[in-house]
C-alpha positions as CSV (number, residue, x, y, z in Angstrom):
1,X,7.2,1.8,-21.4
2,X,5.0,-0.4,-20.1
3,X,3.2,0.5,-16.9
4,X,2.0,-2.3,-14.8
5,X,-0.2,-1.5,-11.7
6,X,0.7,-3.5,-8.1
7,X,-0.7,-2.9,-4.7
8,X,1.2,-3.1,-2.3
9,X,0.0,-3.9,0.9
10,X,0.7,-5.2,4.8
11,X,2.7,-1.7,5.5
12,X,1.7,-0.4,8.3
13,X,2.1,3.6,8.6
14,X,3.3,4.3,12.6
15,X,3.5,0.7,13.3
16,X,7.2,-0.2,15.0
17,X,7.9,-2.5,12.9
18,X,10.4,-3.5,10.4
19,X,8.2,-3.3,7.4
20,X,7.1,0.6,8.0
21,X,10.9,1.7,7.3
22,X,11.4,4.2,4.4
23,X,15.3,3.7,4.8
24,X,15.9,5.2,1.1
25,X,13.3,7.3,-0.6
26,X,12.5,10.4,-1.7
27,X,9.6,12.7,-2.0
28,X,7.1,11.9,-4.1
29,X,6.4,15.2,-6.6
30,X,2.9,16.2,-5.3
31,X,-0.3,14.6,-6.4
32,X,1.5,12.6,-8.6
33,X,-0.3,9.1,-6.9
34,X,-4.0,10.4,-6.5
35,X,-4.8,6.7,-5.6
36,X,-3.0,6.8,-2.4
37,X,-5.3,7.0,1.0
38,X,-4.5,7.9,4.2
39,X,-6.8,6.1,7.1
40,X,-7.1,7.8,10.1
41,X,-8.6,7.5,13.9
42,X,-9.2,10.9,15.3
43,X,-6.5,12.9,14.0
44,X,-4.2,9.4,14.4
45,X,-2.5,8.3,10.9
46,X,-3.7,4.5,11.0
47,X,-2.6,3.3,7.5
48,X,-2.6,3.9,4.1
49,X,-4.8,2.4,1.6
50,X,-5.5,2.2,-2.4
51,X,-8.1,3.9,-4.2
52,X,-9.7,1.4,-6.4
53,X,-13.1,2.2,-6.9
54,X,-14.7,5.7,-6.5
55,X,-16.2,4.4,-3.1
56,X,-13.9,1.3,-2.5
57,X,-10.1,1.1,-1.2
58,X,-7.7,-1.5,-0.8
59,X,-5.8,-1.7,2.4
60,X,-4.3,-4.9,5.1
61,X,-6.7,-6.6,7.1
62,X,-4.6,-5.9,10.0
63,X,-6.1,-2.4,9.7
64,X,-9.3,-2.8,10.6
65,X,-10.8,-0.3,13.0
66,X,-15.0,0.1,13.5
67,X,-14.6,3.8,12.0
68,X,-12.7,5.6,10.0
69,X,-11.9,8.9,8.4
70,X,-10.3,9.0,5.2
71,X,-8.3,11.6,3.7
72,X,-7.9,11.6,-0.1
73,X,-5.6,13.9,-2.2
74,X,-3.0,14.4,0.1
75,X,0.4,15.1,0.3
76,X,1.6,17.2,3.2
77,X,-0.5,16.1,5.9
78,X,0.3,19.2,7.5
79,X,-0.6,21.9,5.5
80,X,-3.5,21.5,3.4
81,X,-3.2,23.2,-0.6
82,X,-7.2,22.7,-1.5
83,X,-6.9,19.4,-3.5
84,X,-7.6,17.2,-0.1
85,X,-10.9,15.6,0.2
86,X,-12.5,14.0,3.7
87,X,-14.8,10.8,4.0
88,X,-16.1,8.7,6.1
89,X,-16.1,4.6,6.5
90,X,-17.9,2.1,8.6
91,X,-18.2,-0.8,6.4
92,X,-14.9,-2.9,6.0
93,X,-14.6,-6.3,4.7
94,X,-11.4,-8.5,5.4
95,X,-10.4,-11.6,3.4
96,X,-12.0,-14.3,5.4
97,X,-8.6,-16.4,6.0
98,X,-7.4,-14.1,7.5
99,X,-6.6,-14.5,11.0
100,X,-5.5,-11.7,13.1
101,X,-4.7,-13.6,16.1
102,X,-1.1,-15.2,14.3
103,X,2.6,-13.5,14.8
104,X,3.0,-9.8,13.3
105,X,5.2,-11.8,10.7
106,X,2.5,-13.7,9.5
107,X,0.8,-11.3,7.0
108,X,-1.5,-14.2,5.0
109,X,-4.2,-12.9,3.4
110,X,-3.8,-9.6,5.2
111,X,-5.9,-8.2,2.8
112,X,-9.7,-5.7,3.1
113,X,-12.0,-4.2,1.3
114,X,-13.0,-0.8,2.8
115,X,-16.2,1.3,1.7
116,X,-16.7,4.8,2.4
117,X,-20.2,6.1,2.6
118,X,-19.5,8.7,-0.1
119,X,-17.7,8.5,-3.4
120,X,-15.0,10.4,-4.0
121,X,-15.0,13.7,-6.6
122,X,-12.4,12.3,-9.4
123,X,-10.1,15.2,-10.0
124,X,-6.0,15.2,-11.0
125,X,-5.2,14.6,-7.3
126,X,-7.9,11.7,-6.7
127,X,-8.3,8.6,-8.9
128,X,-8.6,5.8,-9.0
129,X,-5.8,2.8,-9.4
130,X,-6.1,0.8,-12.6
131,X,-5.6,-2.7,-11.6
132,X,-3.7,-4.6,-14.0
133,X,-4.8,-8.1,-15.5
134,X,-0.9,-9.7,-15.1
135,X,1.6,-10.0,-12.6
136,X,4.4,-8.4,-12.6
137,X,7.7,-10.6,-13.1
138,X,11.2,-10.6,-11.8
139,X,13.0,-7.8,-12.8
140,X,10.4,-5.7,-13.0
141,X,11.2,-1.8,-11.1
142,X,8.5,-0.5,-9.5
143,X,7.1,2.5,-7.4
144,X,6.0,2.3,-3.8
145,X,5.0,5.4,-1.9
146,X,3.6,6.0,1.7
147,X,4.0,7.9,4.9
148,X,6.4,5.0,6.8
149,X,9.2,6.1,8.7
150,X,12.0,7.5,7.2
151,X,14.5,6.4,9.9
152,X,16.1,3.4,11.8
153,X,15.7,2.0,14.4
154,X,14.5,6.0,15.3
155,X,11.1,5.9,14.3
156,X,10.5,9.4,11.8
157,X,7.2,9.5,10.4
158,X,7.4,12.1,7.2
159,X,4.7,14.8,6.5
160,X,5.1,14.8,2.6
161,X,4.4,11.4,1.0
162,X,7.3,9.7,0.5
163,X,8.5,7.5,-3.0
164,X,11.1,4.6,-3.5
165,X,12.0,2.6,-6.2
166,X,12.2,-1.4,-5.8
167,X,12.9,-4.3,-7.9
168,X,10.7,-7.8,-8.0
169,X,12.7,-10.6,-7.7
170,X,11.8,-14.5,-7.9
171,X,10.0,-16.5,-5.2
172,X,13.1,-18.2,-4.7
173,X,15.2,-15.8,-3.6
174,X,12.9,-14.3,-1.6
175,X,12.0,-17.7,0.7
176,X,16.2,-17.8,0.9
177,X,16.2,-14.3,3.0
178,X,12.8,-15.3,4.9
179,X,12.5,-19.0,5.1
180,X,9.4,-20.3,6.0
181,X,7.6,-17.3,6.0
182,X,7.0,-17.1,1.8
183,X,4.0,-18.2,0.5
184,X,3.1,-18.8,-3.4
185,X,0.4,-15.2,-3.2
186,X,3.0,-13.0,-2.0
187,X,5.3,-11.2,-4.3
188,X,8.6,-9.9,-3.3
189,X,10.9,-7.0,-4.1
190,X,14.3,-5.6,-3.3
191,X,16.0,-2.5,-3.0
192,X,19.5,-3.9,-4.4
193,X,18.5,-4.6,-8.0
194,X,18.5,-2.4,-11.5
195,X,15.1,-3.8,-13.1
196,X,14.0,-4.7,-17.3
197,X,10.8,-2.7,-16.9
198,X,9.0,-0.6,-15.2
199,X,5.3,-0.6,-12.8
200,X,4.1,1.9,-10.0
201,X,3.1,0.2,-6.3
202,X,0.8,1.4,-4.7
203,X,0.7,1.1,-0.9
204,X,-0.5,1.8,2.8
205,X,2.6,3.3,4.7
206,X,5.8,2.8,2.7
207,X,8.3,0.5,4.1
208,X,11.8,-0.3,2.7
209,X,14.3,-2.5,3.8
210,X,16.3,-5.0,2.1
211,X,14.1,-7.5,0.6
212,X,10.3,-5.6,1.0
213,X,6.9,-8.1,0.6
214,X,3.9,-7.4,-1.4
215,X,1.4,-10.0,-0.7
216,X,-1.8,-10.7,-3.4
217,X,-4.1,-13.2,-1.9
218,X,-6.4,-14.9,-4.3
219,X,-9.1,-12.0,-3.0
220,X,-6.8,-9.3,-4.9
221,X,-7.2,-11.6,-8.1
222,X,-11.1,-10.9,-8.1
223,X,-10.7,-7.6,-7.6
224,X,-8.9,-7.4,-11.0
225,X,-12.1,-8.7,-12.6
226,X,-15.1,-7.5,-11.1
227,X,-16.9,-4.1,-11.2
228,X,-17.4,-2.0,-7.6
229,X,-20.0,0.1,-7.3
């Protein structure tokens, strides 16, 4: 099987909107996505990020706070089981298109770079996400997780990270359920498809709903092929 690697990103976890629903899903089995980060204010659930790098995560630009406290190798983020680590992060750095200013359904290069002032300890609950060099095509079932709300339009944010299964499907399709909000470096999925192949998504907050938007900016494309420290 061939596993392809996708972030998924512009979910916002606690947000009240329509892209932090987790309508179907199910719990992911514990530590099995050590690359998933949880960004928090205080003892606030922010967002959710991507581990990419041992000091480097992937997150939405729309998330961008001055400070940050980042909890890696969770899974209940109520009860701790001695795999969870803590850091800190100051530095962010937010594709410079994008504008934060435009309509919560504008999520255009809602893409950033955060560094935390220590690396993390690589163990089986913390790694890394290994970018892939392709895209993913249409048909392709992949794996998103998160903590988004379970519930609609009740808002239920879960303590356990949460898993779903979704389907890309083509550009086309996609603009015909959002017209005029679909741009050529976003990549779209659905809930309603059986897929050819197989890839794992990685995300801030899992949201699922009908047709569910992953968005890769030309930034995410460097990513792919340079180094982090």
């Amino acid at each position: 099987m061939m596993i392809l690697r996708l972030i998924m990103l512009a979910l916002v976890t606690g947000h009240v909107g329509g892209e932090t629903r987790i309508i179907k899903g199910y719990e992911c089995p514990p530590h099995s996505q050590p690359w998933q980060a949880a960004l928090f204010q205080k003892t606030r659930l922010l967002c959710g990020a991507t581990l990419i790098a041992p000091k480097w995560l992937l997150t939405a630009a729309h998330c961008r706070k001055p400070h940050y406290i980042v909890h890696l190798g969770e899974h209940n983020l109520q009860r701790r089981d001695g795999c969870e680590q803590t850091h800190t992060a100051t530095e962010s750095f937010p594709h410079p298109d994008f504008n934060n200013s435009l309509p919560n359904k504008d999520h255009r290069n809602d893409i950033m770079l955060v560094k935390m002032a220590t690396a993390a300890f690589i163990t089986r609950a913390v790694r890394p996400l290994a970018l892939s060099s392709r895209c993913v095509t249409p048909g392709t079932r992949c794996l998103i997780s998160g903590w988004g709300t379970t519930s609609s339009p009740q808002l239920h944010l879960p303590h356990t990270l949460r898993c779903a299964n979704i389907t890309i499907i083509t550009h086309e399709e996609c603009e015909n359920a959002y017209p005029g909000n679909i741009t050529d470096t976003m990549v779209c999925a659905s809930v309603r498809k059986e897929g050819k192949d197989s890839c794992q998504v990685r995300g801030q907050g899992l949201g699922l709903w009908p047709h569910l938007r992953a968005h890769l900016p030309p930034l995410h494309l460097h990513l792919q092929s340079h180094s982090l420290p």
